[in-house]
PyMOL Python script that loads the backbone (N, CA, C, O; Angstrom):
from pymol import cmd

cmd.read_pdbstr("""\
ATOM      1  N   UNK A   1     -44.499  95.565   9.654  1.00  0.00           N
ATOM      2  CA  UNK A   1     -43.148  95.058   9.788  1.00  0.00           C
ATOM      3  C   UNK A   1     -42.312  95.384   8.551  1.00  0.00           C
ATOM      4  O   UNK A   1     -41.132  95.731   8.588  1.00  0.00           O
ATOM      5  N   UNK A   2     -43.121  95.223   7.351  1.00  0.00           N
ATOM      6  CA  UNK A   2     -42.039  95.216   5.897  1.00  0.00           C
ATOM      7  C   UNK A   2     -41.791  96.808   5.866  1.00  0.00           C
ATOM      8  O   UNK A   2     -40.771  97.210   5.306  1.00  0.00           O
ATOM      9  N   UNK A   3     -42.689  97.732   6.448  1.00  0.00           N
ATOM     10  CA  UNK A   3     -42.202  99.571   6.461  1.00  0.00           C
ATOM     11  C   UNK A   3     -40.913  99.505   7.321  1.00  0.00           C
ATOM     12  O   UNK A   3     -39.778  99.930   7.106  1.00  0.00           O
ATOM     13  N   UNK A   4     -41.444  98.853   8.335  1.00  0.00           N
ATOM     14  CA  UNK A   4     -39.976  99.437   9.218  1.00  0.00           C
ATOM     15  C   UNK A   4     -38.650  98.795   8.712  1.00  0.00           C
ATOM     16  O   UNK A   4     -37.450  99.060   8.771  1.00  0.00           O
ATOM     17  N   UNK A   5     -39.617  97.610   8.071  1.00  0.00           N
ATOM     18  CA  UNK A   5     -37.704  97.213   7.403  1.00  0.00           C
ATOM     19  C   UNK A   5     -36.817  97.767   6.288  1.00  0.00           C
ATOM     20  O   UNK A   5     -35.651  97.688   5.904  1.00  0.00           O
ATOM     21  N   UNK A   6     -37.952  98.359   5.969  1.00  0.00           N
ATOM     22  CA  UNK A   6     -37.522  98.782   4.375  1.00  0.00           C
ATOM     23  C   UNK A   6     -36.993 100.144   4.813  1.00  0.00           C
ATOM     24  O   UNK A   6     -36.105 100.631   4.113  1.00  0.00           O
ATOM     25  N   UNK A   7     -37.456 100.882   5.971  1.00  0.00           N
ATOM     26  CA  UNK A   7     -36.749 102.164   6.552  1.00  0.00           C
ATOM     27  C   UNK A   7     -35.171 101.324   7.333  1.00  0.00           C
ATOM     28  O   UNK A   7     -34.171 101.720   6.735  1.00  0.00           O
ATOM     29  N   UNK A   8     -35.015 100.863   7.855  1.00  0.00           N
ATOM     30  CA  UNK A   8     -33.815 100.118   8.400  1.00  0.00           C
ATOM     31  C   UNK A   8     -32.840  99.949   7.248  1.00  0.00           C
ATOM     32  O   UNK A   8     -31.627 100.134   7.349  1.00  0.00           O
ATOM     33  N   UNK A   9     -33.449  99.597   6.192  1.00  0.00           N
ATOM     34  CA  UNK A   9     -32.481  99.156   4.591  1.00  0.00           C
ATOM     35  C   UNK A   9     -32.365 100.548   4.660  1.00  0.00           C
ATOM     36  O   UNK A   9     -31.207 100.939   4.805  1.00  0.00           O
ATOM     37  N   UNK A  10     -33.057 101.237   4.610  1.00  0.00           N
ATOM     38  CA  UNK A  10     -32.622 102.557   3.812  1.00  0.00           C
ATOM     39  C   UNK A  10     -31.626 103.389   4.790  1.00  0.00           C
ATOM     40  O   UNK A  10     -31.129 104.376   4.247  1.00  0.00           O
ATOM     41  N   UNK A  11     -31.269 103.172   6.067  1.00  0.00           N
ATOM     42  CA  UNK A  11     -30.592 103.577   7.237  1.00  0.00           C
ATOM     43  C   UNK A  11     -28.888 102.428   6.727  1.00  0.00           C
ATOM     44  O   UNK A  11     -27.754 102.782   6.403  1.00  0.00           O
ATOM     45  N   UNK A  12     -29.328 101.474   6.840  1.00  0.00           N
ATOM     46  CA  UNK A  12     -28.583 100.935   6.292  1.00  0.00           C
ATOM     47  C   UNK A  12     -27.080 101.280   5.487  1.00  0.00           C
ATOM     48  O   UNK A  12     -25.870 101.404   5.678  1.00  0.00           O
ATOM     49  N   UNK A  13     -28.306 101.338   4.290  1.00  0.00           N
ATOM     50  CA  UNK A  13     -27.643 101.559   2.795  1.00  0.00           C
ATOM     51  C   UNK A  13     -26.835 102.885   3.249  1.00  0.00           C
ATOM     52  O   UNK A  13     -25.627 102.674   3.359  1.00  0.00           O
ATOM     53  N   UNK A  14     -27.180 103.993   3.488  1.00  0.00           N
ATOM     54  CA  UNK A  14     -26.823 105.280   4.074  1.00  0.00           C
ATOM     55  C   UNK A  14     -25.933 105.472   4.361  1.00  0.00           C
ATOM     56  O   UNK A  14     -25.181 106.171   3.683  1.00  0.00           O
ATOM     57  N   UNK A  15     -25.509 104.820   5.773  1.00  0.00           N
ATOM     58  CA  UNK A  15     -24.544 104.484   6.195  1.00  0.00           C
ATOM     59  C   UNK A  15     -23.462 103.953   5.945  1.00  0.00           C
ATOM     60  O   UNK A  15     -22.411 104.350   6.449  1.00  0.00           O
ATOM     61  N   UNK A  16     -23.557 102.766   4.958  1.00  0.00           N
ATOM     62  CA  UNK A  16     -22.813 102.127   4.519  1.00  0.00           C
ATOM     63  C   UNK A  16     -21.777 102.513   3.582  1.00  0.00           C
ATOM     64  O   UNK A  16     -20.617 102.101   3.612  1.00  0.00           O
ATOM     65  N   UNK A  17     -22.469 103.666   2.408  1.00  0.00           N
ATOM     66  CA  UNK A  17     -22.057 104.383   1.567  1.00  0.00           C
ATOM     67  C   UNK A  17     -21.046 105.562   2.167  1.00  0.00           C
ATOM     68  O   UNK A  17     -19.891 105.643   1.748  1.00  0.00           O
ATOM     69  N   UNK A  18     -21.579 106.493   3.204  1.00  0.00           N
ATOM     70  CA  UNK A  18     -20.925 107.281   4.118  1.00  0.00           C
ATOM     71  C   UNK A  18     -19.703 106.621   4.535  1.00  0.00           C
ATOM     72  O   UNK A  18     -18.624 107.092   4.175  1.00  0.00           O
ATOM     73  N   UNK A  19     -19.774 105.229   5.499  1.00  0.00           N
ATOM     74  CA  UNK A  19     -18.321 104.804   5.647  1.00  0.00           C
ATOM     75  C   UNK A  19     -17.956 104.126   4.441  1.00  0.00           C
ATOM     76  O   UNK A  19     -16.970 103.430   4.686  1.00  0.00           O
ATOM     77  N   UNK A  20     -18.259 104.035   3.423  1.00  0.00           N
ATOM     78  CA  UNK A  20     -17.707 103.505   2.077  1.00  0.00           C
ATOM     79  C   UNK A  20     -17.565 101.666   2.542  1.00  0.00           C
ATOM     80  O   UNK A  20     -16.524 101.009   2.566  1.00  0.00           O
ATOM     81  N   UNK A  21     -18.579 101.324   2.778  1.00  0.00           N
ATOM     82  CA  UNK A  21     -18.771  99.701   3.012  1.00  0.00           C
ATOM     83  C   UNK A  21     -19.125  99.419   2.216  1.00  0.00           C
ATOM     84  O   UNK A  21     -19.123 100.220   1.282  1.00  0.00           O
ATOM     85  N   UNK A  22     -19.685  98.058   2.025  1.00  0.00           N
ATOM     86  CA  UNK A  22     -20.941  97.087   1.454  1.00  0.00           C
ATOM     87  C   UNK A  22     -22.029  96.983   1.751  1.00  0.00           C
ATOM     88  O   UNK A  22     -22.104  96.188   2.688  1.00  0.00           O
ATOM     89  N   UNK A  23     -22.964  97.355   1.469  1.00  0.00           N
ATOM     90  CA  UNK A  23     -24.092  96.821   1.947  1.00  0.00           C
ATOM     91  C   UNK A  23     -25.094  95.773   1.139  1.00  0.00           C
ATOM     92  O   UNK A  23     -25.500  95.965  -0.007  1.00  0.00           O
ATOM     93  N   UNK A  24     -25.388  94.705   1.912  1.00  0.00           N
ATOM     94  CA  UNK A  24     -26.138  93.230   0.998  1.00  0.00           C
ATOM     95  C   UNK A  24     -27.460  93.625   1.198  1.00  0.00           C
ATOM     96  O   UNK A  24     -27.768  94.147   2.269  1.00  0.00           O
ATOM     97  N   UNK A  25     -28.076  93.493   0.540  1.00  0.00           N
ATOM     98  CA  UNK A  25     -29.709  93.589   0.454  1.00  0.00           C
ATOM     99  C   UNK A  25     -30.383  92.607   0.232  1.00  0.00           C
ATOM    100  O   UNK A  25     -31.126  92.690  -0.746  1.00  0.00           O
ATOM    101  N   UNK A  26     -30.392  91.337   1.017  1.00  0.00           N
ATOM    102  CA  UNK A  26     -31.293  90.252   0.578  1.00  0.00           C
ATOM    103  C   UNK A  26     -32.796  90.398   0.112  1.00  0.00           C
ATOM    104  O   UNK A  26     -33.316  89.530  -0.589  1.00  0.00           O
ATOM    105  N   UNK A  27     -33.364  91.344   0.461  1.00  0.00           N
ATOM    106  CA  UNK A  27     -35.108  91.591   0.202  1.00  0.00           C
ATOM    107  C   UNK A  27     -35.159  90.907  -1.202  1.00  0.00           C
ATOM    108  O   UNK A  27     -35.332  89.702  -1.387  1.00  0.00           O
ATOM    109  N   UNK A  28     -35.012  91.704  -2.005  1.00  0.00           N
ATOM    110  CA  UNK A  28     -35.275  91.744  -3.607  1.00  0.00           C
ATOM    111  C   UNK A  28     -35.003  89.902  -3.628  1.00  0.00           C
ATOM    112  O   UNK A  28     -35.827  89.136  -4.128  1.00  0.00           O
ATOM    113  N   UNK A  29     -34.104  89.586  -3.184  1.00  0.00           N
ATOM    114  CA  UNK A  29     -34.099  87.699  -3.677  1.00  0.00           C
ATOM    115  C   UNK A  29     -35.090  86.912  -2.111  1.00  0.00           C
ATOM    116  O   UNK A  29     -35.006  85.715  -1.837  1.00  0.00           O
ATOM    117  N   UNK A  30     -35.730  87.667  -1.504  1.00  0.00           N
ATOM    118  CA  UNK A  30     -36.583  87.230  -0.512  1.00  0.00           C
ATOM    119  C   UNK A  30     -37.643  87.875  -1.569  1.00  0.00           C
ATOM    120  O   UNK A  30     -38.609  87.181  -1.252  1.00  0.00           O
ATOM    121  N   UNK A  31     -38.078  88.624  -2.486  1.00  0.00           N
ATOM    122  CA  UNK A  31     -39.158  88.820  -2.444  1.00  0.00           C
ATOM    123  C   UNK A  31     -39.522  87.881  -3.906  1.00  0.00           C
ATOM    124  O   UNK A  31     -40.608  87.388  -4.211  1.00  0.00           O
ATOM    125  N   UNK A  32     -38.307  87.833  -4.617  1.00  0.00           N
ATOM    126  CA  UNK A  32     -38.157  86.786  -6.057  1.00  0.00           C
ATOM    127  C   UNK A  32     -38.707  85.755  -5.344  1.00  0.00           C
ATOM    128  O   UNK A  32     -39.837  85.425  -5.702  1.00  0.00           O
ATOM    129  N   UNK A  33     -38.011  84.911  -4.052  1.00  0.00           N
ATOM    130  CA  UNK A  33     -38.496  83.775  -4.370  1.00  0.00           C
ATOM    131  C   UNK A  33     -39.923  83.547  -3.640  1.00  0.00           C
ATOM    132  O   UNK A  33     -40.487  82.464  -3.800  1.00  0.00           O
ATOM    133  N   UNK A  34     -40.522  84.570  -2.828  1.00  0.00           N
ATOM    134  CA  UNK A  34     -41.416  84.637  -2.716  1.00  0.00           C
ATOM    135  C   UNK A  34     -42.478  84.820  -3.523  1.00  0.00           C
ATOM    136  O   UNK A  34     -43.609  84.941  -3.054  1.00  0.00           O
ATOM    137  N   UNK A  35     -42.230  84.860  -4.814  1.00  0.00           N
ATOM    138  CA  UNK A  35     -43.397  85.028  -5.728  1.00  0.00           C
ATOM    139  C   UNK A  35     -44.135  83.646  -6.207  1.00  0.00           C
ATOM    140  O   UNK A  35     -45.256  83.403  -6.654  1.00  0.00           O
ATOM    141  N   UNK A  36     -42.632  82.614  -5.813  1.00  0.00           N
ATOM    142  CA  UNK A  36     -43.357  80.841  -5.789  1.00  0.00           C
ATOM    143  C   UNK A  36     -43.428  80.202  -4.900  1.00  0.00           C
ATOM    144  O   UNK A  36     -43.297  78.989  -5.065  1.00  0.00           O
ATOM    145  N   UNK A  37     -43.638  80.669  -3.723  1.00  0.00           N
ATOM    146  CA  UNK A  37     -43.494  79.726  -2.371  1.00  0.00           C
ATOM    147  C   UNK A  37     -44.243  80.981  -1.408  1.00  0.00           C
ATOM    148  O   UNK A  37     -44.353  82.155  -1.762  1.00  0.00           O
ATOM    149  N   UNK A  38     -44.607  80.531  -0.408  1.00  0.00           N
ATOM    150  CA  UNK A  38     -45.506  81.141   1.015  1.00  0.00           C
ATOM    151  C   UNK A  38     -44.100  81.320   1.985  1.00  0.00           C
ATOM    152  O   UNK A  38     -43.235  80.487   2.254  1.00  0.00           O
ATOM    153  N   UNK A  39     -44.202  82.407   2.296  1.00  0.00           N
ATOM    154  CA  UNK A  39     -43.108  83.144   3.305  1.00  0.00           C
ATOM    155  C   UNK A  39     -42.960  82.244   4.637  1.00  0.00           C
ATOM    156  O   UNK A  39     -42.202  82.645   5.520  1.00  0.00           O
ATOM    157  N   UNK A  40     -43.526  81.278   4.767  1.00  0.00           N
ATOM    158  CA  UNK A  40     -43.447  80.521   6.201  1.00  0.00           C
ATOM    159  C   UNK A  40     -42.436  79.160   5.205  1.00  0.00           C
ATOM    160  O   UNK A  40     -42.864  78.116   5.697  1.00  0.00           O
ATOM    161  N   UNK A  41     -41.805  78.926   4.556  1.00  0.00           N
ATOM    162  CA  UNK A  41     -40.523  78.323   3.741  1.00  0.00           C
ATOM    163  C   UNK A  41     -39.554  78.984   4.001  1.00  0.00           C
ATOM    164  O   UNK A  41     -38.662  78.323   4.533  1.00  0.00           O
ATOM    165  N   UNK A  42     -39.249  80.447   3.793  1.00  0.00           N
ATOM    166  CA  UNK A  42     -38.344  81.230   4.561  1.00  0.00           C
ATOM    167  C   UNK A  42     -37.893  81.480   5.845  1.00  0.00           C
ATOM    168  O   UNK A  42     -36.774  81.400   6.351  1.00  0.00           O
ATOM    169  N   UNK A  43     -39.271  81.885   6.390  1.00  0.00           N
ATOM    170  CA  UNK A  43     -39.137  82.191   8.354  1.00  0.00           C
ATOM    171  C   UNK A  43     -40.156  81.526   8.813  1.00  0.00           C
ATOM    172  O   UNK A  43     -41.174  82.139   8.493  1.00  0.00           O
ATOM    173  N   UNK A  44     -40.430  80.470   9.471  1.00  0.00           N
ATOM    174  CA  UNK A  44     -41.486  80.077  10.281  1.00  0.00           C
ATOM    175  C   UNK A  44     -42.132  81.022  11.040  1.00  0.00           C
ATOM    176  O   UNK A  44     -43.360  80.979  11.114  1.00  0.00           O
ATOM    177  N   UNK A  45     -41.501  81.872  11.621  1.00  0.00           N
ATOM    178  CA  UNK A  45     -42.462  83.031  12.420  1.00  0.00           C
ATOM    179  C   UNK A  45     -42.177  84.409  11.535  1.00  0.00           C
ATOM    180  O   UNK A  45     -42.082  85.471  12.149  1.00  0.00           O
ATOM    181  N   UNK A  46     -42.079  84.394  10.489  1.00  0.00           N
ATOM    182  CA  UNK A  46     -42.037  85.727  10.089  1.00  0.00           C
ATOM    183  C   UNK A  46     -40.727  86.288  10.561  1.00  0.00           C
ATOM    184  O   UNK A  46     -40.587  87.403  10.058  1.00  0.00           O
ATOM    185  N   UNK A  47     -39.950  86.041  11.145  1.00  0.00           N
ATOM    186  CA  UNK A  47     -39.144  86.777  11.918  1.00  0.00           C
ATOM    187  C   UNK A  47     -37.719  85.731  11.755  1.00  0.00           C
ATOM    188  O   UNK A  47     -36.904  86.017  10.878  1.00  0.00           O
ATOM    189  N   UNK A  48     -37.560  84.917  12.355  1.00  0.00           N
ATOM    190  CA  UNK A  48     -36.298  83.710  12.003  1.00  0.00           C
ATOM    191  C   UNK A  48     -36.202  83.207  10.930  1.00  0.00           C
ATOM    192  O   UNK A  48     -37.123  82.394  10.857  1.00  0.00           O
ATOM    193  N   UNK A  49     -35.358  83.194   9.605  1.00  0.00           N
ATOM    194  CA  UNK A  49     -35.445  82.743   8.669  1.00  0.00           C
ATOM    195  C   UNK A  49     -34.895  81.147   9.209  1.00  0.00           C
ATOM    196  O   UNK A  49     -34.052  80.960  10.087  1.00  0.00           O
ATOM    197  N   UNK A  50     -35.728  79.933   8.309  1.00  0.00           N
ATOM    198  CA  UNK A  50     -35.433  78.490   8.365  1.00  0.00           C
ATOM    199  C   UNK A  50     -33.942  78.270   7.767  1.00  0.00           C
ATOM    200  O   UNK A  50     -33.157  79.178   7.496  1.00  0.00           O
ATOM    201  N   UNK A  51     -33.771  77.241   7.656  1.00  0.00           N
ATOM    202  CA  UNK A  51     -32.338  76.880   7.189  1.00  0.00           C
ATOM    203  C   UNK A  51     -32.440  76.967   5.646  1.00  0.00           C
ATOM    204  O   UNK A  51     -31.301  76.860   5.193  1.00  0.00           O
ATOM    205  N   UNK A  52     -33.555  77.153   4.445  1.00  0.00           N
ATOM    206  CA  UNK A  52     -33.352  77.547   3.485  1.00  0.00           C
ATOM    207  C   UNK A  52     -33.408  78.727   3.459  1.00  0.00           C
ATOM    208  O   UNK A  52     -32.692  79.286   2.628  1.00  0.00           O
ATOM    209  N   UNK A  53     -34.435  79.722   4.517  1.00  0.00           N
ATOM    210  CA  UNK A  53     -33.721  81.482   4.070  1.00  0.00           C
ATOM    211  C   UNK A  53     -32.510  81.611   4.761  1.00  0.00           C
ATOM    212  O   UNK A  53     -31.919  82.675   4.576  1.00  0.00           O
ATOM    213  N   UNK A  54     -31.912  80.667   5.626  1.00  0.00           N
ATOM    214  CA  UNK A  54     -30.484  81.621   5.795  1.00  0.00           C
ATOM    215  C   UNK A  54     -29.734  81.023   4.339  1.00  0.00           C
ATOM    216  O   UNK A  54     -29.072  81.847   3.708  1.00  0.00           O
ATOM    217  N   UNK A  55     -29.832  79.492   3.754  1.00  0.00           N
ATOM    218  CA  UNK A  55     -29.118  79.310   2.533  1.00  0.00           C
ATOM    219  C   UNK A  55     -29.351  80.766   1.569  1.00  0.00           C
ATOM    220  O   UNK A  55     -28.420  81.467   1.173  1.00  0.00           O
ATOM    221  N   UNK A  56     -30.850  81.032   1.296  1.00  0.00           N
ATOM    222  CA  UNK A  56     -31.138  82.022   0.282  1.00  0.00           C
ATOM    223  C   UNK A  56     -30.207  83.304   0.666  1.00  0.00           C
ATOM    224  O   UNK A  56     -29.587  83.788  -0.281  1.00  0.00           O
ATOM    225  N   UNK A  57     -30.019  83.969   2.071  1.00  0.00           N
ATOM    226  CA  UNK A  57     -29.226  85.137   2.443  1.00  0.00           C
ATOM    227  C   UNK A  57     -27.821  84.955   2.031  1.00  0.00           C
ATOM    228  O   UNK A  57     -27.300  85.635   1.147  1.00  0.00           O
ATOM    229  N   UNK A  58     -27.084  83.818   2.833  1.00  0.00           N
ATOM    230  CA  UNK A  58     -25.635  83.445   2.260  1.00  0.00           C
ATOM    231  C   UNK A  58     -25.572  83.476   1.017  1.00  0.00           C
ATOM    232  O   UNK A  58     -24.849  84.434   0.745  1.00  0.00           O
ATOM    233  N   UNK A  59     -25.961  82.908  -0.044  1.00  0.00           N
ATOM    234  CA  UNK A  59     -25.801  82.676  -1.431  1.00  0.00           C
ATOM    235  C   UNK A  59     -25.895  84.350  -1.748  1.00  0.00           C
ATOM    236  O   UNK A  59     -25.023  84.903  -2.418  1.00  0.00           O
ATOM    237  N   UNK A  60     -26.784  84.913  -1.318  1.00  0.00           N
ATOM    238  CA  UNK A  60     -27.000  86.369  -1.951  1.00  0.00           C
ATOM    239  C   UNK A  60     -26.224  87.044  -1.516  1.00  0.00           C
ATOM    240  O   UNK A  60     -26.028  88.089  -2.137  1.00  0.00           O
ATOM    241  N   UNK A  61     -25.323  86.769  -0.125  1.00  0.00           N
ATOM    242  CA  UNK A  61     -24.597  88.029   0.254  1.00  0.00           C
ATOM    243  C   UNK A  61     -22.983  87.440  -0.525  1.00  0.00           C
ATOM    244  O   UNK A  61     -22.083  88.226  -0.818  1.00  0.00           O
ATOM    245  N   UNK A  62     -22.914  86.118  -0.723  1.00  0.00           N
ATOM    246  CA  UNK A  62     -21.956  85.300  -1.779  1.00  0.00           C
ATOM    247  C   UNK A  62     -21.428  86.413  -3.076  1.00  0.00           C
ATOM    248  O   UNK A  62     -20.345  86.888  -3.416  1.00  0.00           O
ATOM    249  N   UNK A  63     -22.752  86.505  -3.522  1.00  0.00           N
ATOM    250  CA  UNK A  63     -23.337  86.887  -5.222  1.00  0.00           C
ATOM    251  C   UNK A  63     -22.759  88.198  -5.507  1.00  0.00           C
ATOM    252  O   UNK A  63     -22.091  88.465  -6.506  1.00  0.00           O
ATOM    253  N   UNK A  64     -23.304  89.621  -3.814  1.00  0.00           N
ATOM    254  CA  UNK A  64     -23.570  90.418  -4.015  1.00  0.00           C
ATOM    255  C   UNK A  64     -22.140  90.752  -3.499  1.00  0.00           C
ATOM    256  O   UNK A  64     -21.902  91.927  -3.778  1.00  0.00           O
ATOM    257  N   UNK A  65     -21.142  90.186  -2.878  1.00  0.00           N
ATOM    258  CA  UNK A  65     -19.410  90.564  -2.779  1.00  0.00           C
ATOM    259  C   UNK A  65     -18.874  89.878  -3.658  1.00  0.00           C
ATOM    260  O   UNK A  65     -17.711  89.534  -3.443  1.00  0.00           O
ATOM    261  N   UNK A  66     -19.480  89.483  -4.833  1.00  0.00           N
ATOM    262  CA  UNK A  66     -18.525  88.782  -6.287  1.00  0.00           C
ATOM    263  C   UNK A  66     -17.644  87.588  -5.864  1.00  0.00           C
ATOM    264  O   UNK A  66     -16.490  87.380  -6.237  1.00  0.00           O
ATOM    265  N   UNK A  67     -18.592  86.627  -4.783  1.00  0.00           N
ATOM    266  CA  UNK A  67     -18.240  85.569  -5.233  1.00  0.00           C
ATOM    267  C   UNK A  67     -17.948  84.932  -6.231  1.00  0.00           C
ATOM    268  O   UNK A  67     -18.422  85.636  -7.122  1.00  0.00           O
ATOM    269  N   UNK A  68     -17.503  84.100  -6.693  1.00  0.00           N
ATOM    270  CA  UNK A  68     -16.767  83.265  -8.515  1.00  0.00           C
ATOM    271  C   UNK A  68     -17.768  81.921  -7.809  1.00  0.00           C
ATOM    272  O   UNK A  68     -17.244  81.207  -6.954  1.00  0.00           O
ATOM    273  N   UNK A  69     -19.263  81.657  -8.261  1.00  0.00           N
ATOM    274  CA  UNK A  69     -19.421  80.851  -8.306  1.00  0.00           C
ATOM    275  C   UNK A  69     -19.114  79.178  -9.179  1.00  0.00           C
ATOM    276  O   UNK A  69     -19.295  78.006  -8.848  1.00  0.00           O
ATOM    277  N   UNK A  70     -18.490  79.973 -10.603  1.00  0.00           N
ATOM    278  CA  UNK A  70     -18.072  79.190 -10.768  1.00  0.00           C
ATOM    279  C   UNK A  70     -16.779  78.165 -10.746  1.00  0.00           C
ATOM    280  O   UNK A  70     -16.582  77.171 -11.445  1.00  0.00           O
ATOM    281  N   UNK A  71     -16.055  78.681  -9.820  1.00  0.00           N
ATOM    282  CA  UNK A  71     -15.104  77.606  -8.731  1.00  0.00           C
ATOM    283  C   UNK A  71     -15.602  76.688  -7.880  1.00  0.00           C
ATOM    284  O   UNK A  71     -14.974  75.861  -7.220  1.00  0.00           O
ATOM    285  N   UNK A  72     -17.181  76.943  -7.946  1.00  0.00           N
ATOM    286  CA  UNK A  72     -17.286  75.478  -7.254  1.00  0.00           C
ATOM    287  C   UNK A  72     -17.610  73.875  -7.683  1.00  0.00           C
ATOM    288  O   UNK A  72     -17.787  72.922  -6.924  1.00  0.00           O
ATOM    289  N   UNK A  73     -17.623  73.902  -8.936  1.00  0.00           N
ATOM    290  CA  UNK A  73     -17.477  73.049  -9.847  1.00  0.00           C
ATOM    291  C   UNK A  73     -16.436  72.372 -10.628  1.00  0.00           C
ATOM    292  O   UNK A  73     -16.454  71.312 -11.255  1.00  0.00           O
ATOM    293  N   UNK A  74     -15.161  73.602 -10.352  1.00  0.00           N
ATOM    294  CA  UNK A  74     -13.823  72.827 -10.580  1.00  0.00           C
ATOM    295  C   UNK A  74     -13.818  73.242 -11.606  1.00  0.00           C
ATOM    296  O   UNK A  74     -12.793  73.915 -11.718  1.00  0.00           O
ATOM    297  N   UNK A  75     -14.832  73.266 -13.208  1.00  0.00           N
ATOM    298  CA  UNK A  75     -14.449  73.335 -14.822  1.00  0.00           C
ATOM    299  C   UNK A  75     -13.960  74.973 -14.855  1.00  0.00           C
ATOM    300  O   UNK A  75     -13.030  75.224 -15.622  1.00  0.00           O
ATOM    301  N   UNK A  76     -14.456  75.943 -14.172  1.00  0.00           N
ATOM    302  CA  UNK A  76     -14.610  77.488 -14.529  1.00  0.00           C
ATOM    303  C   UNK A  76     -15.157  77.613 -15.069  1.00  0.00           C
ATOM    304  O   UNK A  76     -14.826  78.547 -15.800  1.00  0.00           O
ATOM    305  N   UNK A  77     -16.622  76.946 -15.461  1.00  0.00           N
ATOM    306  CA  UNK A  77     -17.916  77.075 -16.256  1.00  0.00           C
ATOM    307  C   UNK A  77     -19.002  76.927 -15.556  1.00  0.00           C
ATOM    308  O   UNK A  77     -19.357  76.200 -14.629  1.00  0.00           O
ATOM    309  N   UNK A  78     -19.702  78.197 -16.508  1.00  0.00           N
ATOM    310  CA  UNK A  78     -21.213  78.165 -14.902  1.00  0.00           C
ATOM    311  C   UNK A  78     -22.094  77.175 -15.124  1.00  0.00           C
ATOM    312  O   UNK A  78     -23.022  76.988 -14.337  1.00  0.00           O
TER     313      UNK A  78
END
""", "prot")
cmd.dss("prot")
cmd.show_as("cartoon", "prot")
cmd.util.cbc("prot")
cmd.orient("prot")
């Protein structure tokens, strides 16, 4: 499953660049926080991420279009 995905990213990315888009890459912060937690915290079946991997995706696709996280605190301090 992780080959074909990592070929899909790379189809992806490709593309994205060609039409001059964005492309978000959650893996790399799926695979960070997988280095302290068991992948069934993320997706119960491997396949549906739970309501903390879709938090972990949002926050990263947040991060990775330059969200200003620090506006959500009101001071402008991170």
């Amino acid at each position: 499953m992780r080959k074909r995905m990592d070929t899909y990213t790379g189809i992806t990315k490709k593309l994205a660049a060609e039409y001059g888009l964005i492309c978000v890459d959650v893996q790399k912060a799926f695979d960070d926080f997988l280095e302290f937690r068991h992948s069934s915290f993320l997706a119960w079946d491997r396949v549906h991420p739970s309501p903390a991997g879709c938090f972990l995706m949002g926050t990263e696709f947040l991060r990775q279009t330059g969200f200003d996280f620090t506006r959500l605190n009101g001071t402008g301090k991170k």
